[in-house]
C-alpha positions in Angstrom: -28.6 -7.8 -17.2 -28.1 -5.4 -13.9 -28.0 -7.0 -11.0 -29.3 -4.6 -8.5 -28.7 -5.5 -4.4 -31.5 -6.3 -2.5 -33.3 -3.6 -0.3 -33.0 -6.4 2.4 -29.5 -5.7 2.9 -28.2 -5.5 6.5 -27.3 -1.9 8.4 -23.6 -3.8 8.8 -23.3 -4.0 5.3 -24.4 -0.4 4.9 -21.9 0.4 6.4 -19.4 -1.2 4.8 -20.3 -0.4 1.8 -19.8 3.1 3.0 -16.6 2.6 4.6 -14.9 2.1 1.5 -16.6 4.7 -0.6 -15.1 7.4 1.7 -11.9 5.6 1.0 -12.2 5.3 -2.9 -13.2 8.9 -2.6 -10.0 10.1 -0.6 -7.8 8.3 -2.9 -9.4 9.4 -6.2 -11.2 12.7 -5.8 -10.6 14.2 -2.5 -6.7 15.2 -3.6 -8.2 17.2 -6.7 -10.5 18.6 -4.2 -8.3 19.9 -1.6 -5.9 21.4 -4.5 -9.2 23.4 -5.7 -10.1 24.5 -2.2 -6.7 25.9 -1.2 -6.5 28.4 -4.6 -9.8 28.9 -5.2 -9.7 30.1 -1.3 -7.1 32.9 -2.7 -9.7 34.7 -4.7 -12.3 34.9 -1.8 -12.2 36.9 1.3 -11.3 33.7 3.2 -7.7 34.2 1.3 -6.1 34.4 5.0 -7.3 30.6 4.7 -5.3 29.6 2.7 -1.9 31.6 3.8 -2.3 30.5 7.2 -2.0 26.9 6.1 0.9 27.6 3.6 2.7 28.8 6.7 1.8 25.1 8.7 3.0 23.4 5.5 6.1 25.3 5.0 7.1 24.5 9.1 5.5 20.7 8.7 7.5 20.4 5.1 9.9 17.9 6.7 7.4 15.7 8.5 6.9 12.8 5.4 10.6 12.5 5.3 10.9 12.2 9.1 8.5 9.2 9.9 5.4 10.9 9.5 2.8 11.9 12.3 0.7 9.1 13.4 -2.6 10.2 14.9 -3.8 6.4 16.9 -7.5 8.3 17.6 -7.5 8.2 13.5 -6.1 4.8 13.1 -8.3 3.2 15.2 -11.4 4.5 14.4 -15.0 2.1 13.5 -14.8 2.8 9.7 -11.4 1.1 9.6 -12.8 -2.2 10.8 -15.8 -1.8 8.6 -14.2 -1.1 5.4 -11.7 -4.4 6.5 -15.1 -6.4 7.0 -16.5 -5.4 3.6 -13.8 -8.1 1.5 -13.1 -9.3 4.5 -9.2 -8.7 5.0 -7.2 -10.2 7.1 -3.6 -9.9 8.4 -2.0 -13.0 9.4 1.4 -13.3 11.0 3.9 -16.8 10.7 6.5 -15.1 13.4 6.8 -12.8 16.3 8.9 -9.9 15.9 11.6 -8.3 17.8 10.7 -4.9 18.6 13.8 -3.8 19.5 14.7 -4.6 15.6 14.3 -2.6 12.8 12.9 -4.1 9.2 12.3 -3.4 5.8 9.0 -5.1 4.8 8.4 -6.2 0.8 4.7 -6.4 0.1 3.2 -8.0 -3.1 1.3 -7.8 -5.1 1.0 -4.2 -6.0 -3.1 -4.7 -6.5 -4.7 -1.8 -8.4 -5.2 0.2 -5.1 -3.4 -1.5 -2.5 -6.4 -1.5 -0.3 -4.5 -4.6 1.6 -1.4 -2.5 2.6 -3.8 0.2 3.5 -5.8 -1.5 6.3 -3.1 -3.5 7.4 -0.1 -1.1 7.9 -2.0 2.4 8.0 -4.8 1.4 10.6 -6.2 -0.7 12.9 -8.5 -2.5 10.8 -7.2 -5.8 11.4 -5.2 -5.1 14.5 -1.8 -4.5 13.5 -0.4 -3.1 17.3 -1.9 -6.7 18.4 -0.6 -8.8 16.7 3.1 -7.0 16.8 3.5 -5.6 19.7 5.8 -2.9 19.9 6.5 -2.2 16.1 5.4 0.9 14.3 4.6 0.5 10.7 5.2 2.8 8.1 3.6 2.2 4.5 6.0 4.1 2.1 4.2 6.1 -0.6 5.8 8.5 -3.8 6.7 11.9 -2.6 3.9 13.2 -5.1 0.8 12.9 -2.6 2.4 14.7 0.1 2.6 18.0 -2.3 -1.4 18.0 -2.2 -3.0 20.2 0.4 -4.9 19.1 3.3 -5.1 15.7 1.5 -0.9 15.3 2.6 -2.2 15.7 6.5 -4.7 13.3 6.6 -2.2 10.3 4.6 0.3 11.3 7.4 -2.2 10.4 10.0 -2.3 6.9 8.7 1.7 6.4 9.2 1.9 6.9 5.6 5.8 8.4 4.6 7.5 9.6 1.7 9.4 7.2 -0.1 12.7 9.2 -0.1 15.7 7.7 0.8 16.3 10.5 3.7 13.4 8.9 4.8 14.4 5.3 5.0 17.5 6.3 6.5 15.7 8.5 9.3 13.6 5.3 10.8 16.1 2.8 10.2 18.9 5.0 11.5 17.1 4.2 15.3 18.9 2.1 17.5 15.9 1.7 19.6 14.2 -0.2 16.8 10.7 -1.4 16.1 10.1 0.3 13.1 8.6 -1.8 10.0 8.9 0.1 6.7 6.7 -1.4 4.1 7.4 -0.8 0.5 5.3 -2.2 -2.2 8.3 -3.0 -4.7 6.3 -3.4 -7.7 4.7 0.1 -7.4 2.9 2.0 -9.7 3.8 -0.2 -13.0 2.4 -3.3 -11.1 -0.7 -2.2 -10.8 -1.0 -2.3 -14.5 -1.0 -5.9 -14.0 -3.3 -6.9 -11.5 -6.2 -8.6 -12.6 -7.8 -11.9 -11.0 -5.3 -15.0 -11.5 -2.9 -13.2 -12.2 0.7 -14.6 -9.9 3.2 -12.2 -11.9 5.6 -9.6 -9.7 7.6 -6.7 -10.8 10.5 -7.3 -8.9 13.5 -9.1 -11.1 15.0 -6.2 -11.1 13.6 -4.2 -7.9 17.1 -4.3 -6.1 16.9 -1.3 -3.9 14.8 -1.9 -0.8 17.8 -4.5 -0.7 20.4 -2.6 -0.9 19.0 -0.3 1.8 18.6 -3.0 4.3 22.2 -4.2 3.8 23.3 -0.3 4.6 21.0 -0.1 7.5 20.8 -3.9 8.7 17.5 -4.1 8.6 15.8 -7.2 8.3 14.1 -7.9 5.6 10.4 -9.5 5.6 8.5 -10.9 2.7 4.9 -10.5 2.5 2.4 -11.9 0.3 -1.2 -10.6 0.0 -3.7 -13.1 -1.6 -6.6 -12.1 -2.9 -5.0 -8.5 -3.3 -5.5 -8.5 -7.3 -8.7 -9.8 -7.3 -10.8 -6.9 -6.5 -11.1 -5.2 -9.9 -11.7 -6.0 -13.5 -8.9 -4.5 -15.8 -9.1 -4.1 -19.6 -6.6 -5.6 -21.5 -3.5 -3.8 -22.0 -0.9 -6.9 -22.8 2.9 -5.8 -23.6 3.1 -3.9 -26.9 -0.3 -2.9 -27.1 -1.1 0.7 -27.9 -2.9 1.4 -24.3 -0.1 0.0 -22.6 2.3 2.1 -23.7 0.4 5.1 -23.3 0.1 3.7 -19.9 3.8 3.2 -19.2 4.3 6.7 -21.1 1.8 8.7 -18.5 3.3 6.7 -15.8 6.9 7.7 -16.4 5.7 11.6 -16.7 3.3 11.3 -14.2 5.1 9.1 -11.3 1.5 7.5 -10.9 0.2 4.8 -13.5 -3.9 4.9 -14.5 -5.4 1.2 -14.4 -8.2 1.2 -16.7 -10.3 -0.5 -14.5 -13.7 -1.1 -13.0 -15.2 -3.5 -9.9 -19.2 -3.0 -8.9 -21.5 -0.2 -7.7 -22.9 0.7 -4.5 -26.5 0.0 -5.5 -25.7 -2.9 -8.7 -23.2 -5.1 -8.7 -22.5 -4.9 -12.7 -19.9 -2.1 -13.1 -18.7 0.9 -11.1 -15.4 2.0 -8.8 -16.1 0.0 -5.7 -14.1 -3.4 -5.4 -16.1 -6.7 -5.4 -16.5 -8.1 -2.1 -13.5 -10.4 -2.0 -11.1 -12.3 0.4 -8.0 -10.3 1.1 -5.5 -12.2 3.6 -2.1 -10.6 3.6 0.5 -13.3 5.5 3.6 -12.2 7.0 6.9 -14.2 6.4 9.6 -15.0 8.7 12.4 -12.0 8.3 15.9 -12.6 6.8 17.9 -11.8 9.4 20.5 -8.7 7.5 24.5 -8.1 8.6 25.0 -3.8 7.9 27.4 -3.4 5.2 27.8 0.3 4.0 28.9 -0.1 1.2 28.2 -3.6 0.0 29.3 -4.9 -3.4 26.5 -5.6 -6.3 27.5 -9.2 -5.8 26.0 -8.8 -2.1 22.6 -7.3 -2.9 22.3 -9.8 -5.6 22.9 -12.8 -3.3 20.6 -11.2 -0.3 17.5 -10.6 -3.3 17.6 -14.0 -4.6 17.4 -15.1 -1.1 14.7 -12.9 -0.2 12.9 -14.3 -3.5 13.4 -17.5 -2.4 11.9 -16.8 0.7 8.7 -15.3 -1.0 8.4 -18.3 -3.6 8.6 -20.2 -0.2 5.6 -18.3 1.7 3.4 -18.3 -1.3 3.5 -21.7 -1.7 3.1 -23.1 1.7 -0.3 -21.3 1.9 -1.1 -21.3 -1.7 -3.5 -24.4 -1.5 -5.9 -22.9 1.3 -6.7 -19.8 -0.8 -8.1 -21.9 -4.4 -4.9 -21.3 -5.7 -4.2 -25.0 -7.8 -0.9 -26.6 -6.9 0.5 -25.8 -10.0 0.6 -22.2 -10.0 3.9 -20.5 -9.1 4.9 -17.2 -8.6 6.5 -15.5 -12.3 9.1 -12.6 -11.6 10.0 -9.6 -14.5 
């Protein structure tokens, strides 16, 4: 049976509600938009348009690979704060940071998505600049996005950079420091995963953010995000099933993997592409403090990523209990 929401429902709610339909929308629809716009302009008398902004493209072309273009009037506007209220989220930090340090940040889990890394690292939703004072985040994201019109301007807004290595090497290479690159190391093929209860992370293998901060001497900092998988239902699609390898198939083509899933709706709370109102709290481990080596051995990166899984094993379980999570749950790594 539907279960529609109540008429009763508060403005503030509204709102939020709102808040992260726009951003479902962006994410989903609005790139396929913007692409239609910018030909479809070609064939009109508003061609001039579209040429006039193939010019700003061609001059902006290195911007993703050279930390982006933060716009703080963007970042730390109302909606952000309202579409963090909706699950609520929450960004919670063990440590201060150094701002005159540079790090690498690992986030997990993946999430279907990533609304967590999204309001934490690309706005002010939960008052990043607050609570780190003097460090500039940066949520890395696959070079595909920033080949979509319009759409690649307002992701670049958010802090939002290619995940090229020129790229890494370009904030990292700053001596003044205070840059915080965040990489969500399970990526796209995580997401195929996420599903309530579910404590599994693609990252066994995931050696390169490692490497990178042993070339650059960045420090590394492992962060957990509870709650992060919770927000949608996911059909089955266990190893060796037919949909799952389609799935891995498209994703290897495509660079981008397609979650089968669904969450509520804005008026019922049954089925639809809106998450369910749940608890995100993303918690921010102490950093590993990284010697540069440029050109470290394989035996190096492998000692520095079991340490920096240690470290993550060790942050999900020292707050495990206060989020439901039963005592016997650990984190599994593939």
């Amino acid at each position: 049976m539907i279960s529609f929401a109540p008429l009763s429902v508060p403005l503030e709610r509204r709102l939020q509600t709102l808040a992260v339909v726009q951003w479902i929308f962006s994410f989903l629809i609005s790139g396929i938009i913007c692409i239609a716009i910018f030909i479809g302009l070609f064939f009109t008398r508003f061609w001039f348009l579209s040429m006039l902004y193939s010019a700003w493209w061609y001059l902006d072309r290195d911007t993703p690979r050279k930390g982006g273009r933060q716009i703080q009037f963007l970042k730390r506007c109302r909606v952000w704060k309202y579409m963090a209220d909706y699950f609520p989220i929450s960004l919670i930090k063990t440590v201060d940071l150094d701002p005159t340090q540079n790090y690498i940040a690992g986030f997990h889990p993946h999430g279907v998505l990533a609304a967590g890394p999204f309001i934490n690292f690309c706005t002010e939703g939960t008052n990043f600049s607050s609570l780190f004072p003097g460090i500039r985040s940066h949520l890395m994201m696959l070079t595909l996005w920033f080949r979509i019109p319009v759409f690649r301007d307002y992701i670049l807004a958010g802090g939002l950079v290619t995940s090229e290595k020129e790229c890494v090497s370009y904030l990292l290479n700053k001596k003044e420091g205070g840059n915080l690159l965040v990489i969500i190391v399970g990526g796209a093929q995580e997401a195929l995963d996420a599903r309530p209860g579910n404590y599994t992370l693609l990252l066994r293998n995931r050696k390169g953010f490692v490497k990178l901060a042993l070339l650059h001497g960045a420090s590394l900092l492992p962060i957990f995000s509870f709650g992060e998988n919770d927000l949608f239902d996911q059909i089955d699609n266990p190893q060796g099933s037919w949909l799952r390898w389609c799935q891995e198939k498209l994703q290897k083509v495509m660079g981008i993997s397609l979650p089968l899933f669904h969450g509520r709706g804005i008026f019922q709370y049954n089925f639809g592409l809106l998450p369910y109102r749940r608890q995100i709290t993303s918690i921010v481990g102490k950093p590993i403090k990284v010697k540069q080596n440029t050109n470290p051995s394989q035996e190096e990166v492998d000692r520095l990523h079991q340490q920096y899984m240690t470290e993550l094993c060790n942050l999900f379980e020292a707050h495990k209990t206060k989020y439901n999570i039963p005592p016997e749950q650990h984190l599994e790594f593939r």
